[in-house]
Residue frames as qw, qx, qy, qz and C-alpha x, y, z in Angstrom:
[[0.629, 0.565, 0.412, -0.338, -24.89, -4.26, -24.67],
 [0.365, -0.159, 0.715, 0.575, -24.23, -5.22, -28.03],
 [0.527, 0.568, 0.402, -0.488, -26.03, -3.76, -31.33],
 [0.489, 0.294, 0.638, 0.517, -26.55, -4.37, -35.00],
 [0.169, 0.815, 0.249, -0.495, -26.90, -1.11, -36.73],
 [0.651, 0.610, 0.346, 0.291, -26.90, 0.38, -40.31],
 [0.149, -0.759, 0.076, 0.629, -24.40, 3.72, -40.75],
 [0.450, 0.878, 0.132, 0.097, -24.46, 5.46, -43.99],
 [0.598, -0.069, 0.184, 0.777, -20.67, 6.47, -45.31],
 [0.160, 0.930, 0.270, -0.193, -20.69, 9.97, -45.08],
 [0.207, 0.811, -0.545, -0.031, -16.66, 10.57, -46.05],
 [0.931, 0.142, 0.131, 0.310, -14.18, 8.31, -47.61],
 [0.178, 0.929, -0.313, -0.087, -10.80, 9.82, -47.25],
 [0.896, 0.151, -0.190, 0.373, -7.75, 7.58, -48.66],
 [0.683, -0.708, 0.155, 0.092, -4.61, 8.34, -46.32],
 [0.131, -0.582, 0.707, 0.381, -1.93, 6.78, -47.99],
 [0.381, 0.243, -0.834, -0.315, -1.50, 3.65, -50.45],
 [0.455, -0.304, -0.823, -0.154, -3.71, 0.93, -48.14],
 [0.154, -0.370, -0.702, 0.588, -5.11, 3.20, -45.30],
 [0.125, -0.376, -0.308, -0.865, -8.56, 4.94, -45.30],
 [0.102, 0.142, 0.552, -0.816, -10.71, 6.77, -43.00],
 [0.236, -0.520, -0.645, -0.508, -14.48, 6.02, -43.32],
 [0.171, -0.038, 0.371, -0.912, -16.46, 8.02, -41.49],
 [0.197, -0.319, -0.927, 0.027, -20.14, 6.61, -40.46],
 [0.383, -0.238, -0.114, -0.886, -23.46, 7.94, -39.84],
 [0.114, 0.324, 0.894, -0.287, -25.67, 6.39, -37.18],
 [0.127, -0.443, -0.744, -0.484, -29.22, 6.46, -37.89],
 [0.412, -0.673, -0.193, -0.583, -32.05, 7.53, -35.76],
 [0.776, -0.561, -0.281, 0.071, -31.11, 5.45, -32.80],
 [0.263, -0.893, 0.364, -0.035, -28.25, 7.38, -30.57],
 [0.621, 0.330, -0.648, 0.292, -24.90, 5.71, -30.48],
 [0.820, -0.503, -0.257, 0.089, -24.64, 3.58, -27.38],
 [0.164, -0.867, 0.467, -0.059, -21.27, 4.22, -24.89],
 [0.819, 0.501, -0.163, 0.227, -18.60, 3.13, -26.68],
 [0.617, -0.754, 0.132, 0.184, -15.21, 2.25, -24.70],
 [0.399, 0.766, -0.489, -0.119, -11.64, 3.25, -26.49],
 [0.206, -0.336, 0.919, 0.027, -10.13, 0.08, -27.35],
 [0.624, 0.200, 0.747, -0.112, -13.36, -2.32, -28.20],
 [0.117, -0.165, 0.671, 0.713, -14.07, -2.80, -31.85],
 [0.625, 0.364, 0.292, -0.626, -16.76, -3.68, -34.33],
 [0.431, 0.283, 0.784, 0.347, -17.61, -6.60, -37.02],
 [0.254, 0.498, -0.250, -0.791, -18.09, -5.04, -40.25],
 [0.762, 0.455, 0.460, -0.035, -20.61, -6.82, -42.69],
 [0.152, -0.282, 0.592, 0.740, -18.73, -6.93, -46.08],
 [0.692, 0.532, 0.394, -0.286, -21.54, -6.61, -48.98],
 [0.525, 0.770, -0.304, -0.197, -20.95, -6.85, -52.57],
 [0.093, -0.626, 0.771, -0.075, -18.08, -9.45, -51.81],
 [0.911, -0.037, -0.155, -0.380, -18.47, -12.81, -53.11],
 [0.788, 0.161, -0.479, 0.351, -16.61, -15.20, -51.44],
 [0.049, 0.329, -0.338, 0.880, -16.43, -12.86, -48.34],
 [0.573, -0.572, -0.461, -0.363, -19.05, -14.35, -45.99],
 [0.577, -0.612, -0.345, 0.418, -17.57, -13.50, -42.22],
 [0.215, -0.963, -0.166, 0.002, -17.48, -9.97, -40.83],
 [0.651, 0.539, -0.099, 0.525, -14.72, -8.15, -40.59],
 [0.497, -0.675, -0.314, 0.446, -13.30, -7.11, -36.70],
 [0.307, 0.624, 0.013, 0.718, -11.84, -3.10, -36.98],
 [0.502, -0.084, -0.446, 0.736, -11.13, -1.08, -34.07],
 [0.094, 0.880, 0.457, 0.087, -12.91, 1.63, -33.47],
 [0.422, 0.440, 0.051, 0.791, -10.85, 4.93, -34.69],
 [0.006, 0.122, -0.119, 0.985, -12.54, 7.62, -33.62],
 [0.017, 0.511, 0.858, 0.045, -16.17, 8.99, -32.01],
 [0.031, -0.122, -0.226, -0.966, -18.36, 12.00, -32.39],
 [0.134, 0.586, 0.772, -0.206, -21.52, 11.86, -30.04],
 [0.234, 0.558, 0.235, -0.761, -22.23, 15.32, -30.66],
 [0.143, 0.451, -0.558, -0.681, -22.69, 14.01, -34.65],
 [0.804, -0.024, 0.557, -0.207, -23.40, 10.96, -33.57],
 [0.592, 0.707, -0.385, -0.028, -20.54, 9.91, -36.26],
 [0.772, -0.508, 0.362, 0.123, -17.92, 6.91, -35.78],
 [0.417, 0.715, -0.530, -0.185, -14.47, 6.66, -37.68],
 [0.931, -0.066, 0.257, 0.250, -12.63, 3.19, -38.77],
 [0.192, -0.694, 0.674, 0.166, -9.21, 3.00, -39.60],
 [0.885, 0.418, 0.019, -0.205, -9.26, 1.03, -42.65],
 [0.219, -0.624, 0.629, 0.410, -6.03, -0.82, -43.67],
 [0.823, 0.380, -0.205, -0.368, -6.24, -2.73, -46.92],
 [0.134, -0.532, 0.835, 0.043, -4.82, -6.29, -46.37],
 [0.162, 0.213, 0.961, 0.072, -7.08, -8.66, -48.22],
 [0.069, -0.422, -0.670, -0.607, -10.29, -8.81, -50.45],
 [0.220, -0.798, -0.553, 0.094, -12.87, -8.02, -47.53],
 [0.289, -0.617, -0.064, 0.729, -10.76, -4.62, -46.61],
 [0.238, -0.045, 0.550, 0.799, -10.27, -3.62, -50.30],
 [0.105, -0.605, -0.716, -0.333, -13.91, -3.75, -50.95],
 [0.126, -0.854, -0.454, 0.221, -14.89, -1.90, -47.72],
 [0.184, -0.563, 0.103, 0.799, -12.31, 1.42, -48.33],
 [0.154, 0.116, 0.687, 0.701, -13.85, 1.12, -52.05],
 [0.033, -0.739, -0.647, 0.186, -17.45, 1.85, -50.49],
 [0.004, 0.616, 0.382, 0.689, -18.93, 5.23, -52.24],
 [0.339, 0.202, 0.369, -0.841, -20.46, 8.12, -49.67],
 [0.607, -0.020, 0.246, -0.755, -23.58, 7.20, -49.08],
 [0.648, 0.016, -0.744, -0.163, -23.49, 3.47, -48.67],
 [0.629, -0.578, 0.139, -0.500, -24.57, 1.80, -46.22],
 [0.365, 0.211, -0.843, 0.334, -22.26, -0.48, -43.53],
 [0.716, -0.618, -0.075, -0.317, -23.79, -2.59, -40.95],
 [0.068, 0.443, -0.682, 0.577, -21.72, -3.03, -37.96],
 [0.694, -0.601, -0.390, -0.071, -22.13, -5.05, -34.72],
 [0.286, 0.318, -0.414, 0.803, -20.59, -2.87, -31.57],
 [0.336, 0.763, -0.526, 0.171, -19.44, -2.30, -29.55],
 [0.955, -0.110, -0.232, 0.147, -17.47, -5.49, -28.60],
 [0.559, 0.385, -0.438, 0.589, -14.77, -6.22, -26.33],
 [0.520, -0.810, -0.051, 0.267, -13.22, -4.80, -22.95],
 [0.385, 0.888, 0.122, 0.222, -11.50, -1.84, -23.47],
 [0.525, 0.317, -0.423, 0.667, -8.76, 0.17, -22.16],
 [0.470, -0.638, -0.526, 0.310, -8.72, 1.09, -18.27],
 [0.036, -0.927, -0.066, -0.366, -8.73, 4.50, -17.17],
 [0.643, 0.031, -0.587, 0.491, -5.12, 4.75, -15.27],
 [0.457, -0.878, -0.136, 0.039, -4.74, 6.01, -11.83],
 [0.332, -0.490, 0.132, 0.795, -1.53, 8.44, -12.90],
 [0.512, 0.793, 0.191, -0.268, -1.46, 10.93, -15.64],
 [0.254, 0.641, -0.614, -0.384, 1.60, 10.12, -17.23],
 [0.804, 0.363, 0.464, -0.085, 0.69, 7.66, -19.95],
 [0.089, 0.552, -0.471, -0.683, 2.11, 7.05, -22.95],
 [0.762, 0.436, 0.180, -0.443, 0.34, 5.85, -26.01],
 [0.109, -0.469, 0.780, 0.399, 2.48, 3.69, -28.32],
 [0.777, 0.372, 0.283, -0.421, 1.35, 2.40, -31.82],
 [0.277, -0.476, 0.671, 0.496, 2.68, 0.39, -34.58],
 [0.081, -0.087, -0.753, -0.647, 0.93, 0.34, -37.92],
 [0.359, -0.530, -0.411, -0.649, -2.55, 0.33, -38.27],
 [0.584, -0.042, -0.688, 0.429, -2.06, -0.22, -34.90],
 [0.019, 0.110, -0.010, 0.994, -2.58, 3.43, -34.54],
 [0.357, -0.389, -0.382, -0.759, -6.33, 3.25, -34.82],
 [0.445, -0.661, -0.594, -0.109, -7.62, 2.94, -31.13],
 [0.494, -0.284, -0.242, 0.785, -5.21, 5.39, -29.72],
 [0.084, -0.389, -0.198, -0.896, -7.18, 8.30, -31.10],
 [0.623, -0.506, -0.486, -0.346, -10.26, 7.48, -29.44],
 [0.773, -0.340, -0.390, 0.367, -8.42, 6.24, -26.16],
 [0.227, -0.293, -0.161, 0.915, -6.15, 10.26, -26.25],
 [0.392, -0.531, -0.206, -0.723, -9.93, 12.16, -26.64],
 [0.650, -0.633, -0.339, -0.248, -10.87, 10.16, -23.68],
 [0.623, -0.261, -0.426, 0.602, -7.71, 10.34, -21.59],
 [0.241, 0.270, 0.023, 0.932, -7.90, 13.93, -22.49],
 [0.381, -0.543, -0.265, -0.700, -11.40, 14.63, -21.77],
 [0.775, -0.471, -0.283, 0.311, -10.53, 12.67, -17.92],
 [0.604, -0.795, 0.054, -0.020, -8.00, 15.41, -17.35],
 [0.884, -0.097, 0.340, 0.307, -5.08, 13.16, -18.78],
 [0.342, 0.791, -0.352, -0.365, -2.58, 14.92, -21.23],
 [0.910, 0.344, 0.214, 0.083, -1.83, 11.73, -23.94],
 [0.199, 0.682, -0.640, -0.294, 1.78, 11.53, -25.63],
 [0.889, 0.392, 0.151, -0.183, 2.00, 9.32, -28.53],
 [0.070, 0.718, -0.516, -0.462, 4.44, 7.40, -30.06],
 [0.819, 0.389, 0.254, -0.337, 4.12, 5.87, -33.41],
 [0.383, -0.351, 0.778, 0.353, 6.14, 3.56, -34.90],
 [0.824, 0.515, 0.129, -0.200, 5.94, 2.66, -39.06],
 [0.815, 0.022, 0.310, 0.488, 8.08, 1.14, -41.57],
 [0.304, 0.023, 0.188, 0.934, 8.75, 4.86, -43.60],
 [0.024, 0.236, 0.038, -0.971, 6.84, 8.10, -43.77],
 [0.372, -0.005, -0.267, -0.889, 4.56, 7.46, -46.23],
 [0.444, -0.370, -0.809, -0.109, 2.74, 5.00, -43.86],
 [0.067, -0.191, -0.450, 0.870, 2.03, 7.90, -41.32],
 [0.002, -0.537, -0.749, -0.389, -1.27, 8.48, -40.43],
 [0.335, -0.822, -0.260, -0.380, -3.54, 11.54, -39.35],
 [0.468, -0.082, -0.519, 0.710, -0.30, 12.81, -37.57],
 [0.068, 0.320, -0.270, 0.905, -2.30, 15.92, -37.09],
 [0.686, -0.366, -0.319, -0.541, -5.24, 14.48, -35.47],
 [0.845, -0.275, -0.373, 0.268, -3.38, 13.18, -32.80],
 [0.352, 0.339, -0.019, 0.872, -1.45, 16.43, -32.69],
 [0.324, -0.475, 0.094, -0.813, -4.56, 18.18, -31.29],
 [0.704, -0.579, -0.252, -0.326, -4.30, 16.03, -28.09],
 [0.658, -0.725, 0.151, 0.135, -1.03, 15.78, -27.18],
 [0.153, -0.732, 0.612, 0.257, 2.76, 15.28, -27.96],
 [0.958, 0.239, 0.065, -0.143, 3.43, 13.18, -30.88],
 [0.391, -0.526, 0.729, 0.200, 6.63, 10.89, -31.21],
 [0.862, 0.439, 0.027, -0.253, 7.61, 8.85, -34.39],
 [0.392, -0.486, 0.707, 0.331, 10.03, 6.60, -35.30],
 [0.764, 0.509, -0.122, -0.376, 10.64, 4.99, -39.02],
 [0.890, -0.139, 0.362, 0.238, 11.99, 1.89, -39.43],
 [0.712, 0.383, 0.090, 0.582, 14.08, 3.42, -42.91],
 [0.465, -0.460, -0.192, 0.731, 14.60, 6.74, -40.79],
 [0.242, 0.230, 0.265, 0.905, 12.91, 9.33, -43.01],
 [0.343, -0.687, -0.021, -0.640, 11.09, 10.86, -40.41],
 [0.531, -0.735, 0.320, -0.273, 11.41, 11.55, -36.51],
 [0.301, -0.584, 0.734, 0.169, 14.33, 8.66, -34.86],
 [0.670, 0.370, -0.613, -0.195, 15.38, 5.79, -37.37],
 [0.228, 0.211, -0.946, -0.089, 13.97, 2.55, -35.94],
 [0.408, -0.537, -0.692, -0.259, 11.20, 0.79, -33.96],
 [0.314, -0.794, -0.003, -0.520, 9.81, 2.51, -31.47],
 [0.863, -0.438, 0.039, 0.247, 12.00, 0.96, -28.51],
 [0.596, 0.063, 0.024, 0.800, 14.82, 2.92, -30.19],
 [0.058, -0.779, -0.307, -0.544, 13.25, 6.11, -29.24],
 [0.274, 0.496, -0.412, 0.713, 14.83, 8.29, -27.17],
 [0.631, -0.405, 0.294, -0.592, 11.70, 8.29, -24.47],
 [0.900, -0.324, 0.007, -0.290, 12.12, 4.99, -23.82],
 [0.849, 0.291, -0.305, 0.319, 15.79, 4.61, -23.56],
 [0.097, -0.617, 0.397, -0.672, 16.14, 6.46, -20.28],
 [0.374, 0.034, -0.896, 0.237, 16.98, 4.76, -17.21],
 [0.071, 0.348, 0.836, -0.419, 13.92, 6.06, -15.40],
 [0.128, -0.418, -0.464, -0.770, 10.72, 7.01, -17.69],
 [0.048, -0.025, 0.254, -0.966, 8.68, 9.59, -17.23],
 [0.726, -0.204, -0.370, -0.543, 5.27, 7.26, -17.40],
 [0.440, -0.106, 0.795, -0.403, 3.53, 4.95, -15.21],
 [0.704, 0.314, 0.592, -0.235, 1.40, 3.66, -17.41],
 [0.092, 0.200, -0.763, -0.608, 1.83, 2.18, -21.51],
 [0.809, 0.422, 0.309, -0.270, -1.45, 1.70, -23.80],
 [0.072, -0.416, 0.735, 0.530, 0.11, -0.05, -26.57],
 [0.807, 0.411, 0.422, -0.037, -1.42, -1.93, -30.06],
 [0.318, 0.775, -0.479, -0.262, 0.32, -2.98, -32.84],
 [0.701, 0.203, -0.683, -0.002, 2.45, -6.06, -34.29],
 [0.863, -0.501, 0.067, -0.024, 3.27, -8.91, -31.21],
 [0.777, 0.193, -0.250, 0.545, 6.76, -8.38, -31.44],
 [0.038, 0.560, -0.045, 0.826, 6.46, -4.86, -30.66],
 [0.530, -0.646, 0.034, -0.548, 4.06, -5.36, -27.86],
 [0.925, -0.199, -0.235, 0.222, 6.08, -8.18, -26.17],
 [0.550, 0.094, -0.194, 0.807, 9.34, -5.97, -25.83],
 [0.299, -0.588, -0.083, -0.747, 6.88, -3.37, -24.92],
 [0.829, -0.393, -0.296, -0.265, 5.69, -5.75, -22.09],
 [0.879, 0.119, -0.259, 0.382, 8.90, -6.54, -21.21],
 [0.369, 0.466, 0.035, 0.804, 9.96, -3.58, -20.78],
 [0.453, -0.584, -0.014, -0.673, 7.02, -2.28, -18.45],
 [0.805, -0.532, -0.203, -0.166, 7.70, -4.88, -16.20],
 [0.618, 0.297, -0.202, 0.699, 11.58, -4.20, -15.94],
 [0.064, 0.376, -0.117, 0.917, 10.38, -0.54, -14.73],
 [0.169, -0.441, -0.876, 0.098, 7.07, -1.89, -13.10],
 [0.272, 0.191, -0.085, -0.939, 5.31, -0.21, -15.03],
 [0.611, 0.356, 0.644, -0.292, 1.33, -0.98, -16.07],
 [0.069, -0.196, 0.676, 0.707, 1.51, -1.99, -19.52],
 [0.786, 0.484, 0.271, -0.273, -2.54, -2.59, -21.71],
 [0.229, -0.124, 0.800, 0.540, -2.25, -4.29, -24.72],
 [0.788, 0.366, 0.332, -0.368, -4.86, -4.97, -27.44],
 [0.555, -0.099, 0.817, 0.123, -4.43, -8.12, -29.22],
 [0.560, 0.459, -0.218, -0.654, -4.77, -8.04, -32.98],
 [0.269, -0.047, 0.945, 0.178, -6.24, -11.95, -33.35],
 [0.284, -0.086, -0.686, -0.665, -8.22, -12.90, -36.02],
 [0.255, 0.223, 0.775, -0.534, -11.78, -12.82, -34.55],
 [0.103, 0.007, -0.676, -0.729, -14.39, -13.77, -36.77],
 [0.290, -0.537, -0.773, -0.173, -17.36, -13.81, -34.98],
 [0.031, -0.345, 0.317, -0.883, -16.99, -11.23, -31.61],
 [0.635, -0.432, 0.168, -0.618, -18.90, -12.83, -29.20],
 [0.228, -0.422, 0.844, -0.239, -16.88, -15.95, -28.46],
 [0.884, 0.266, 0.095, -0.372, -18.09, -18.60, -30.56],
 [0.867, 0.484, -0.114, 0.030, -15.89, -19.68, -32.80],
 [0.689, -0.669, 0.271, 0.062, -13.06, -19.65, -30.69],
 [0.714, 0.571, -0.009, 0.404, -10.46, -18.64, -33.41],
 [0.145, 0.730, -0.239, 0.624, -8.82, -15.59, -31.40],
 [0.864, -0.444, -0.202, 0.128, -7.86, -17.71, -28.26],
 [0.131, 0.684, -0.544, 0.468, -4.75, -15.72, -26.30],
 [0.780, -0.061, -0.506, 0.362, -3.11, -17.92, -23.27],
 [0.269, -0.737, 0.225, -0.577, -3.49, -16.09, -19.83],
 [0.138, 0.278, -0.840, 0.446, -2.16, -17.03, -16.77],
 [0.482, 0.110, 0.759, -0.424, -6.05, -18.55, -16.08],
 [0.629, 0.383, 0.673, -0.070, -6.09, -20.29, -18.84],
 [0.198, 0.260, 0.598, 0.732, -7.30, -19.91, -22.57],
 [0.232, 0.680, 0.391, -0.576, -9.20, -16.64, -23.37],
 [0.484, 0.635, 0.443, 0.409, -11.17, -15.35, -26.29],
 [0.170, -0.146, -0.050, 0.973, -9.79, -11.90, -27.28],
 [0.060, -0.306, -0.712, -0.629, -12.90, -10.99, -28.31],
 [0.484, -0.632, -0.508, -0.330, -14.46, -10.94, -25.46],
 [0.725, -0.561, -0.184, 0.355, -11.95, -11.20, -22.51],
 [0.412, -0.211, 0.247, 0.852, -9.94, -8.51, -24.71],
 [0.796, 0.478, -0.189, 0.319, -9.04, -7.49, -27.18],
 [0.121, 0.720, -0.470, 0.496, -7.05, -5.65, -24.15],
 [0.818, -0.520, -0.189, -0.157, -5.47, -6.86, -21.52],
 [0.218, -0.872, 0.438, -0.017, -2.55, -6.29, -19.22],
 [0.363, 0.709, -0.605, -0.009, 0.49, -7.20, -19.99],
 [0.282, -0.461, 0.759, -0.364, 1.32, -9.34, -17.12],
 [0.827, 0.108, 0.324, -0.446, -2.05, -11.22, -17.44],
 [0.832, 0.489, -0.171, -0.201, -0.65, -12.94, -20.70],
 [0.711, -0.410, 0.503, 0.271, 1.06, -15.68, -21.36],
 [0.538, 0.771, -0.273, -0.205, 3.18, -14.85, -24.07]]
């Protein structure tokens, strides 16, 4: 099921230089069940020249608030506008879209982001956690001051970090990181989002070790419900819309 709903900005907190955390208020109706990984078209208002929705991940949830977080990255007029939104505006949203991340059948998992990349892997280590699952994370940016809410990830499991200029945890991309440079790792299973370079050598990797690798696919999807058939990904049956047939989907499945 798929809904249009109003949420009310209850906190705007700016992060660093182009990342902010909005936090959301649902209205009267409950928040529906919401899978880690799917996302959510964000109506830009106020924005002329800004007439298609904006796809975001979903960050973070909070039934007992009934409160959802985005992971905001400024990278163009429609983002700029929304991390500029005031407490107590109001954002409509359609959610939640997509096919999420599977629940694995081992508990060693590891969680691997790269830039904003970062923002369904919260969501995804609450729910591995709350399954039983202890989550270990590792997050890959270009230098420190693009690190996000390390401690909010902290209070679910082991965090790992690598910086591409080395001024925090190992100096380079995450593939130069000591966990993953052992000849037999200690996971069965990789959730991974972040640039397609990253997740390809990520892919690559998992199938070297045959290991199960998710992805989620960050194409441009400007509609979420497979219309407009901009955010087409090449699978081994065929063309799919990430939107709909994703934004995850196992490594293997793609045809990169």
């Amino acid at each position: 099921m798929k809904y249009i709903h109003d949420f009310t900005i209850v906190s705007n907190e700016r992060q660093t230089t182009d990342f902010v955390v909005l936090t959301l208020q649902a209205g009267e109706a409950p928040l529906p069940e919401i899978h880690p990984g799917q996302f959510a078209e964000v109506r830009i208002d106020g924005a002329p020249g800004v007439y298609l929705r904006r796809p975001l991940s979903i960050h973070d949830v909070d039934y007992d608030k009934q409160q959802i977080k985005l992971l905001v990255q400024e990278v163009g007029k429609g983002t700029k506008i929304l991390t500029q939104q005031a407490v107590g505006s109001m954002v409509n949203m359609v959610y939640p879209l997509g096919k999420g991340y599977d629940l694995p059948d081992s508990k060693r998992v590891l969680l691997v982001g790269g830039g904003c990349g970062v923002a369904p892997l919260l969501f995804l280590g609450r729910h591995l956690k709350k399954n039983g699952i202890s989550p270990r994370f590792l997050i890959g940016t270009r230098t420190s001051a693009n690190l996000v809410r390390l401690e909010a990830y902290n209070e679910l499991g082991e965090v790992m970090v690598t910086t591409e200029d080395g001024s925090a945890g190992t100096k380079g991309y995450v593939i130069n990181h000591p966990v993953m440079r052992t000849e037999e790792p200690d996971f069965d299973w990789i959730y991974t989002c972040g640039p397609e370079p990253m997740m390809k050598i990520l892919a690559k990797y998992a199938d070297h070790h045959d290991l199960t690798c998710q992805v989620s696919l960050e194409n441009h999807m400007a509609c979420g419900i497979g219309a407009c058939l901009c955010c087409i990904a090449p699978t081994k049956d065929g063309n799919k819309c990430t939107c709909t047939d994703g934004p995850v989907f196992d490594s293997k499945y793609l045809q990169w």
